[in-house]
Structure formats: structure tokens, C-alpha cells
C-alpha positions in Angstrom: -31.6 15.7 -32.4 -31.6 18.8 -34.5 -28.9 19.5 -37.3 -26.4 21.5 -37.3 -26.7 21.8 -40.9 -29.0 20.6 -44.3 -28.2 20.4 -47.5 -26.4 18.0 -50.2 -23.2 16.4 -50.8 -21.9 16.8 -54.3 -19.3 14.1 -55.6 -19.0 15.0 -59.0 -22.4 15.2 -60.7 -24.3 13.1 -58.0 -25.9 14.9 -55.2 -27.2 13.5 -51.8 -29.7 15.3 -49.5 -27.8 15.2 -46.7 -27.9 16.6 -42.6 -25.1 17.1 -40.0 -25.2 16.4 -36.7 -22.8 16.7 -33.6 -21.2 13.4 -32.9 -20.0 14.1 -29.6 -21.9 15.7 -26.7 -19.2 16.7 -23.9 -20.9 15.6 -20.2 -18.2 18.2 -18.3 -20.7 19.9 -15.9 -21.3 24.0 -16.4 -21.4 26.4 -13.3 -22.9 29.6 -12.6 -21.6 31.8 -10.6 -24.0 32.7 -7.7 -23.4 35.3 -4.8 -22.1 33.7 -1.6 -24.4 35.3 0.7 -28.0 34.6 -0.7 -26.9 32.2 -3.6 -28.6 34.3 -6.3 -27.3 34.1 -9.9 -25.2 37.3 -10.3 -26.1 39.8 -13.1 -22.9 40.0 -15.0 -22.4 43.9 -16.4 -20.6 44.7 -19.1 -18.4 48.3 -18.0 -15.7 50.4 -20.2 -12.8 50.5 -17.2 -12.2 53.8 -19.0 -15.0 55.7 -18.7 -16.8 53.6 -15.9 -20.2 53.6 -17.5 -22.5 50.6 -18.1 -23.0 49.8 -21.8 -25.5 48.2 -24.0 -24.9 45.9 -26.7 -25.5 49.2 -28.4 -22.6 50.6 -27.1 -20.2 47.9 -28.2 -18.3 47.1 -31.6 -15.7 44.5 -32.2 -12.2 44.9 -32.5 -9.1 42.6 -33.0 -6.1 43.7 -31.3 -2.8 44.0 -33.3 -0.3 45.5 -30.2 -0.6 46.6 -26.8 -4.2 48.8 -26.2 -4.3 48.6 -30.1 -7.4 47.7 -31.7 -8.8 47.7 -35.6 -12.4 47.8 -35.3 -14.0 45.4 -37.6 -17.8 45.4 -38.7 -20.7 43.1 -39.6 -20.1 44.4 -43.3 -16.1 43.3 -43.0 -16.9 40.0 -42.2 -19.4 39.5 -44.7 -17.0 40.6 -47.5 -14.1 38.4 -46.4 -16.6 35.3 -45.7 -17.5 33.1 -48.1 -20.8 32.8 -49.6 -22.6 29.8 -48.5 -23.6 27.1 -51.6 -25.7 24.6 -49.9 -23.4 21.7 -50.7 -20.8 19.6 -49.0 -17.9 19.2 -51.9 -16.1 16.4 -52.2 -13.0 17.2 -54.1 -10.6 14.2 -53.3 -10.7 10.3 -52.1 -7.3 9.5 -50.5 -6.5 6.9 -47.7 -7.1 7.7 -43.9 -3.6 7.0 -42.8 -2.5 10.1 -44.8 -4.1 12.2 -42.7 -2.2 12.4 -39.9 -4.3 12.7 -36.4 -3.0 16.2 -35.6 -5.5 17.7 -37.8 -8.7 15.8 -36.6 -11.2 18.3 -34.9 -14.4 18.1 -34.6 -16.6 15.3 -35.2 -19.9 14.9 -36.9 -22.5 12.5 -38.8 -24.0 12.5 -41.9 -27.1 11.4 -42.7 -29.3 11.1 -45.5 -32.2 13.4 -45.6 -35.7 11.9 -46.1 -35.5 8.0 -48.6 -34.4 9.6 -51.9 -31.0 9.8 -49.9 -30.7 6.6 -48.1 -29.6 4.8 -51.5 -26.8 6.7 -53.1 -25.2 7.3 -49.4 -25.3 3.6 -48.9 -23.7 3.3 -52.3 -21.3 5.0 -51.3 -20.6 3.9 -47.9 -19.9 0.3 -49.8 -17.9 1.5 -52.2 -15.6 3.5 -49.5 -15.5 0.8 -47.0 -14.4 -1.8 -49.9 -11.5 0.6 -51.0 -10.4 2.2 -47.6 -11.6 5.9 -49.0 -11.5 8.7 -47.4 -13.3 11.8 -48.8 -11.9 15.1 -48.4 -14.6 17.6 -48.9 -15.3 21.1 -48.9 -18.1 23.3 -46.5 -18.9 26.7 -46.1 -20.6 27.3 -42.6 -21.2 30.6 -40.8 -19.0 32.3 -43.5 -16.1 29.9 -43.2 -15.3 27.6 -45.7 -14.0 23.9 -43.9 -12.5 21.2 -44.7 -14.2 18.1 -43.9 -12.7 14.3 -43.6 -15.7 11.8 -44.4 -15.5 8.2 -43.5 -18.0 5.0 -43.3 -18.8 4.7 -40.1 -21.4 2.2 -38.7 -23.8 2.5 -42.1 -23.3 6.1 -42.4 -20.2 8.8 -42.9 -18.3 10.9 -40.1 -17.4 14.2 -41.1 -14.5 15.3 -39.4 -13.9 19.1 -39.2 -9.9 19.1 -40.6 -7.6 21.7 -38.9 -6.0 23.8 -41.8 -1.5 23.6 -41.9 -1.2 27.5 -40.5 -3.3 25.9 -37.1 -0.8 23.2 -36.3 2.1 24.1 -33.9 5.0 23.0 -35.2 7.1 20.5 -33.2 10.5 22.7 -34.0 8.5 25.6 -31.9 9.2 24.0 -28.8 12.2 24.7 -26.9 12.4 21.4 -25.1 12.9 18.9 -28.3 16.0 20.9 -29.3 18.3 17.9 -28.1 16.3 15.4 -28.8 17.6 14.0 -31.6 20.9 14.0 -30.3 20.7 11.7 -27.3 21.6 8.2 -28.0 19.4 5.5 -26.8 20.8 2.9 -24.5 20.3 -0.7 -26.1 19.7 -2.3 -22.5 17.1 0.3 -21.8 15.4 0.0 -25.5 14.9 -3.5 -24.5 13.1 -3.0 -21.3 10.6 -0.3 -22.8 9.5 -2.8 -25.5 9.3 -5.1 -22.5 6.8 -2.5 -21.0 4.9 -2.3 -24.4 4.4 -6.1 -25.2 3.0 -6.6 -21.7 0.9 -3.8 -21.9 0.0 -4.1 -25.5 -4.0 -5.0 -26.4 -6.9 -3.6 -28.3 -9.0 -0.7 -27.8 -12.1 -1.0 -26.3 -13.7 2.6 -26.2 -16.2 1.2 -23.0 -12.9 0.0 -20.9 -12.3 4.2 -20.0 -14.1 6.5 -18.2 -14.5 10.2 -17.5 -13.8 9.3 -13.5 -13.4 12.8 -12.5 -17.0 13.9 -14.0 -18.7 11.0 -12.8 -17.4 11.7 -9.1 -18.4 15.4 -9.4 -21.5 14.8 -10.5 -22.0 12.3 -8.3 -20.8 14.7 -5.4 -23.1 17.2 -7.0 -26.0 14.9 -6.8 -25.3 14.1 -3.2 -25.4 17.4 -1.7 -28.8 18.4 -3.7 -30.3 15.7 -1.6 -28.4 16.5 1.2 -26.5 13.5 1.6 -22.7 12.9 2.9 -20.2 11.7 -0.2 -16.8 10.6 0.6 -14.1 10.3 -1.8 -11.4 7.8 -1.3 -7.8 9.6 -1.1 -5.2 8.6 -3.8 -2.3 6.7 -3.0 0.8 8.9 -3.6 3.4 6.6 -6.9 6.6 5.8 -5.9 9.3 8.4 -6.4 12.0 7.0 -8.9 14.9 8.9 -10.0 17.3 6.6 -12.3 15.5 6.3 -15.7 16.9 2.1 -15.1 15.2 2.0 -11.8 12.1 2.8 -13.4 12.2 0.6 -15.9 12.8 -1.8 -14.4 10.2 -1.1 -11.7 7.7 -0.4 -14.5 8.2 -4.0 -15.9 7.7 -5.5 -12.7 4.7 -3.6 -12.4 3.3 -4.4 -16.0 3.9 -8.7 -15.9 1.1 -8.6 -13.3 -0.7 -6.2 -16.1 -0.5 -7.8 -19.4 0.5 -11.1 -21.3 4.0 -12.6 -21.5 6.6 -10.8 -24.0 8.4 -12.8 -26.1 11.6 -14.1 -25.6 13.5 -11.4 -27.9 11.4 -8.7 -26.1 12.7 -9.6 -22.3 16.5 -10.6 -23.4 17.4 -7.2 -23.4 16.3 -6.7 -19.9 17.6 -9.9 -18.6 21.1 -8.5 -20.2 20.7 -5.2 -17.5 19.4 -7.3 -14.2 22.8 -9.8 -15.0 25.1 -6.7 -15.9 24.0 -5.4 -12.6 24.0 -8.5 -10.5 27.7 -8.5 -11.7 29.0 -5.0 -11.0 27.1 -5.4 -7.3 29.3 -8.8 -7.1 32.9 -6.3 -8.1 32.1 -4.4 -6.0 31.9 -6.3 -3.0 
């Protein structure tokens, strides 16, 4: 595998030859588009809608729009003055614990390895050192221009370097119109009790291998059947249960989750014991 990156990491005055790698290689499949009648790959063209020619690469300049059909045009030699100039080294600048940083801001992820055996000591030194105190480095990288920050953590003998999304990226929560109300509704008690019902039953470790990617694995495995010219059927999906009352469902949904999971506690399934009598009862008033 070829890095995506060499050069050292710095913590303070120690310095480790060090290589990044991509830690995840997406499997979704890539199309091209082809022309219907001959199944040719199509020569795309780029065209000005404007002046209807064909341009080069010559012809083109890059722009970043600031209003409607308003564009600043911005060079080679703007971006190299507003980039950062690249030092070679991966910066650590703080340790702090992983729970701090919140998930939100994970991005990408990579690994890093020591490069060539005057490495492989001083990162294993550190590895041990981090695993025994639960450290997580924050560090500092300047690639293609851009300076990132980097989460580093032991992982499996080595570190994972996860790119860090910067505070301006997030979207914040108030942004969205729908959690306006949401910390005015009042949870029902009965309710409460049945969703922790849900949860213990459901509740279990994660094993990464128990999930899979079903829908690339059937279109690739639909792909690979019509290359060979072969018939693939996929099973239809069974259509869930409509359920409007929010107590229907969960009740329906911890029906559905004793045959799933392990038995709640008592505590856990009083609550929904409580609703099931309380609505035995009001049936019995009733009639």
C-alpha cells in the first residue's frame, strides 16, 4: 500500500520517522456512464452555456461564488499565499482523554506507521505509554496546503490518526427547525419504562464482523451475474407493520425484542407491566 504521506512525528524534542496510510478503503461500486445504443464510454465535454464553445483546461480558471452568477476568481498564487507551508512533521501539541472528543468531529481515518527500524522503538514506546494512561494525542499536519488536526490513538500495536473536523464544520443542533419543542415535551413514565425494556433486551457488545454492507454485496453480486450472463433474483422485502400510537409500538417493539435479546431485569419491565394492567383495566370500565 502506498502512503499518503512520509515524514516524522514530533512530541516535544523526540521525533519518529513516521508514514500514513488510509485506514478505510470504501467497496461502493463506481459507474461510468456509457451510451445506450452501442455501450461506448461517453466523452464528457466541458462547454461555457454562454458562449457555446468547447474549452480546454486552458480556457478555464477557478472561481468561488459569493451571490447569484457572482464569482471571485481565485488563482494558483492565492492559494499558495493563504496555504500553509508544509514542515514535514506531524505535531503533537496536547494528550487529553478520548471521551473528550466527542464523535461529531471524527473524520477520516488513517494509520501510522514507523518508517524503516529506527522508528519501530520510540512508536512502540509510545503506544505503551498511551494505552497504560488512556492518551489521546492531539496533533497538528499540514497537507496539500491545509493545516489538520489529527486525533492519534493505540490501535492494534500502532496509532490511528483521525482527521478532526474543526468547530465552524459542525452543524449545530439549534439549526434545526424540528428540535425546537423538544425540550419541552414531558416524557411519560409508563412509556420511559417500556423503551428501557427495548434497550436491556436489545443491549450486547459490538462485534464489527456481525454487520454487513447488504446492499453492495447484492449489487455486486447482481453485477457479477449479468457479466456471465447468468439470472439473479432478489428476494422482495416484507413490508413492517404500520403502527400509529407511540404505546402500540412500544409495546409491539418489546414483544418483538424478548424473542431478540436476554431477559431485562425486574425494575426494567415493571414499568411496562404497570401500562398492559392500566389498560387491561380501562378495557374492563369500559365494558
Amino acid at each position: 500500500m502506498k502512503p499518503i504521506w512520509k515524514g516524522y512525528l514530533k512530541c516535544s524534542l523526540v521525533t519518529i520517522p513516521v508514514k500514513l496510510y488510509h485506514a478505510v478503503s470504501p467497496k461502493t461500486p463506481r459507474f461510468e456512464l456509457l451510451h445506450r445504443e452501442c455501450g461506448t464510454k461517453i466523452k464528457q465535454e466541458r462547454v461555457c452555456p454562454k458562449c457555446g464553445q468547447t474549452l480546454s483546461q486552458e480556457d478555464l480558471v477557478r472561481g468561488y461564488r459569493y451571490g447569484k452568477d457572482l464569482y471571485v476568481e481565485v488563482t494558483d498564487e492565492d492559494l499558495r499565499r493563504a496555504g500553509k507551508e508544509a514542515t514535514g512533521t506531524l505535531d503533537i501539541v496536547r494528550f487529553v482523554e478520548a471521551a473528550q472528543i466527542h464523535p461529531i468531529y471524527y473524520a477520516d481515518s488513517h494509520y501510522l506507521a514507523p518508517d524503516g527500524a529506527a522508528g519501530v522503538e520510540a512508536m512502540a514506546l509510545f503506544h505503551a505509554a498511551m494505552v497504560e494512561m488512556d492518551a489521546t494525542a492531539l496533533a497538528r499536519l499540514v497537507l496539500r496546503n491545509r493545516e489538520h488536526l489529527l486525533a492519534l490513538r493505540p490501535y492494534q500495536g500502532t496509532l490511528l490518526a483521525f482527521t478532526l473536523h474543526y468547530p465552524a464544520e459542525i452543524v449545530p443542533v439549534s439549526s434545526l427547525e424540528e428540535m425546537a419543542g423538544l425540550h419541552k415535551v414531558t416524557v411519560n413514565a409508563d412509556g420511559l419504562g417500556m423503551a428501557r425494556t427495548i434497550i436491556q433486551y436489545l443491549k450486547g457488545n459490538f462485534v464489527p464482523e456481525d454487520y454487513h454492507d447488504d446492499y453492495t454485496e447484492t449489487l455486486l453480486d447482481l453485477i457479477k451475474a449479468k457479466a456471465a450472463g447468468e439470472e439473479f433474483r432478489v428476494e422482495p422485502r416484507e413490508e413492517a407493520e404500520k403502527v400509529v400510537s407511540l404505546m402500540d409500538a412500544l409495546k409491539k417493539s418489546v414483544a418483538q425484542a424478548a424473542g431478540q435479546g436476554v431477559p431485562p431485569k425486574k425494575d426494567m419491565v415493571s414499568a411496562a407491566r404497570r401500562e398492559s394492567a392500566a389498560a387491561a383495566k380501562a378495557g374492563g370500565e369500559k365494558g
